[in-house]
matplotlib code that plots the C-alpha trace (Angstrom):
import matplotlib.pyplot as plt

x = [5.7, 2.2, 1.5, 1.5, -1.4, -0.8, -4.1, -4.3, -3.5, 0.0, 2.9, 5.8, 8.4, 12.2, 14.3, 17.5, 21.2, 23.3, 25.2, 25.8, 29.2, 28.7, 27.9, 26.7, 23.7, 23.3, 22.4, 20.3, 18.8, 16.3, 15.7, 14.7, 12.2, 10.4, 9.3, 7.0, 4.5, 5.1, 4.0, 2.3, 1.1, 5.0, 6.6, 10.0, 12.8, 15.9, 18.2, 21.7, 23.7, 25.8, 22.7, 20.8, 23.3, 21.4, 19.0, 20.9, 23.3, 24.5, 23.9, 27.2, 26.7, 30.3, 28.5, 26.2, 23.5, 22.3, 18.6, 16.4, 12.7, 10.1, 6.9, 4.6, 7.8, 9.7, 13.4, 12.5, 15.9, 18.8, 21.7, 24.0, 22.5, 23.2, 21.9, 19.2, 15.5, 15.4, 17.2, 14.7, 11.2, 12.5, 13.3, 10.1, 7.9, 9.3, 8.8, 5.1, 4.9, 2.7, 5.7, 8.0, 9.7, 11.1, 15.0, 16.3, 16.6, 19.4, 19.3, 20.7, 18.9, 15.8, 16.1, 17.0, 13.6, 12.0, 12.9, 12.3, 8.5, 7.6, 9.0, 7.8, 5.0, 3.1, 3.9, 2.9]
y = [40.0, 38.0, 34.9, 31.9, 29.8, 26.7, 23.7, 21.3, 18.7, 20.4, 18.8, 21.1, 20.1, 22.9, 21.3, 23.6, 21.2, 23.1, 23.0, 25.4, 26.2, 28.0, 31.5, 31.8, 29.0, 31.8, 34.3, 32.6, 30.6, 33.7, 33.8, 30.7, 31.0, 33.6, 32.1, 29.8, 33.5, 33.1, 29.8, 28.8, 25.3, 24.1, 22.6, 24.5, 22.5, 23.0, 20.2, 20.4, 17.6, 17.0, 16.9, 15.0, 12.9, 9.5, 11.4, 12.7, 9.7, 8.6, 12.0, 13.9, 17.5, 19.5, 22.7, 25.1, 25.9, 22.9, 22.5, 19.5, 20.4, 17.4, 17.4, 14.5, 12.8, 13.3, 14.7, 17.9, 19.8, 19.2, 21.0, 24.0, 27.5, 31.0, 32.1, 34.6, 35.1, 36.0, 32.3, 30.7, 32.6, 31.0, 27.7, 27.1, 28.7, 26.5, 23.4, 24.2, 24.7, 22.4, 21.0, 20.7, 17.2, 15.3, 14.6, 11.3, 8.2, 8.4, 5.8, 7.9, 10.9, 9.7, 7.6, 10.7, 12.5, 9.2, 9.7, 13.3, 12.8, 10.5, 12.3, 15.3, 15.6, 11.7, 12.0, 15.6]
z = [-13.3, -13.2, -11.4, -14.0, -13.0, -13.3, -13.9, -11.0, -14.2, -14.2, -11.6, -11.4, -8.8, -9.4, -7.2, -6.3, -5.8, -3.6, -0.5, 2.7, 2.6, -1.0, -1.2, -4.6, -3.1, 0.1, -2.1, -4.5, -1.8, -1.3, -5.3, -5.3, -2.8, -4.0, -7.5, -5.2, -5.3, -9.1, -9.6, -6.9, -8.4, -8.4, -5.7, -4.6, -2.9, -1.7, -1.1, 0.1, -1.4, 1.7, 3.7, 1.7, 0.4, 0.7, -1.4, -4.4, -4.7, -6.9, -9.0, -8.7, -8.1, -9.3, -10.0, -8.3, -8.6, -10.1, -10.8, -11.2, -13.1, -13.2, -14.4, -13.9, -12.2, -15.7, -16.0, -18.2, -17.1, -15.0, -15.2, -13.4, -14.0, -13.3, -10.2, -11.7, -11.2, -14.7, -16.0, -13.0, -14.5, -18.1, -17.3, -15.4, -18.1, -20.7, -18.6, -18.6, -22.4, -23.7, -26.0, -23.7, -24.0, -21.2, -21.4, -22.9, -20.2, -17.7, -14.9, -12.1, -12.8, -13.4, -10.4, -8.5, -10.0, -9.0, -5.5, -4.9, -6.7, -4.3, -1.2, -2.3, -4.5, -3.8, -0.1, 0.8]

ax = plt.figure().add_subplot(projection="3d")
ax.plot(x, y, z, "-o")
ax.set_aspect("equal")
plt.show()
């Protein structure tokens, strides 16, 4: 699979919800961090909820793995996914479509996305 450039006008943070006592979030843990080779202009973090509680609150995480995709500090997807590198490559690569929209206003979320931007992206 070829590396997707991505412009240095482009701010892609794939944030991965999960927690240490679940398996599924083990194995996929190693998924994950391999599409960082693939799109090497994104920002890959991985975030245990139990952990990072004081982070992700007040979202409620029921479902794992749950992902969190912001671009320019904008909510484009969050939501549980199968653990695939296939479903990972997609989601990413729709993100960075030129007409991809961000998702409608929701307080905690975006509050979450508003938190992890700065920590991670504005910060590093």
């Amino acid at each position: 699979m070829p590396t997707v450039p991505i412009s240095d006008s482009v701010n892609l943070l794939v944030a991965c919800l999960c927690a240490d006592w679940c398996g599924t979030c083990r194995d996929y843990q190693a998924t994950f961090e391999q599409m960082q080779a693939q799109f090497p202009g994104a920002r890959f973090v991985w975030i245990d909820v139990e952990n990072e509680a004081e982070l992700v609150d007040p979202i409620e995480v029921e479902n794992f793995p749950t992902l969190l995709i912001a671009r320019r500090g904008q909510a484009m997807f969050f939501g549980t996914v199968t653990p695939h590198m296939e479903t990972l490559q997609r989601l990413i690569r729709t993100q960075l479509a030129n007409d991809a929209h961000a998702l409608p206003p929701d307080d905690d979320r975006d509050g979450f996305t508003s938190r992890i931007w700065q920590q991670e992206i504005l910060n590093k």
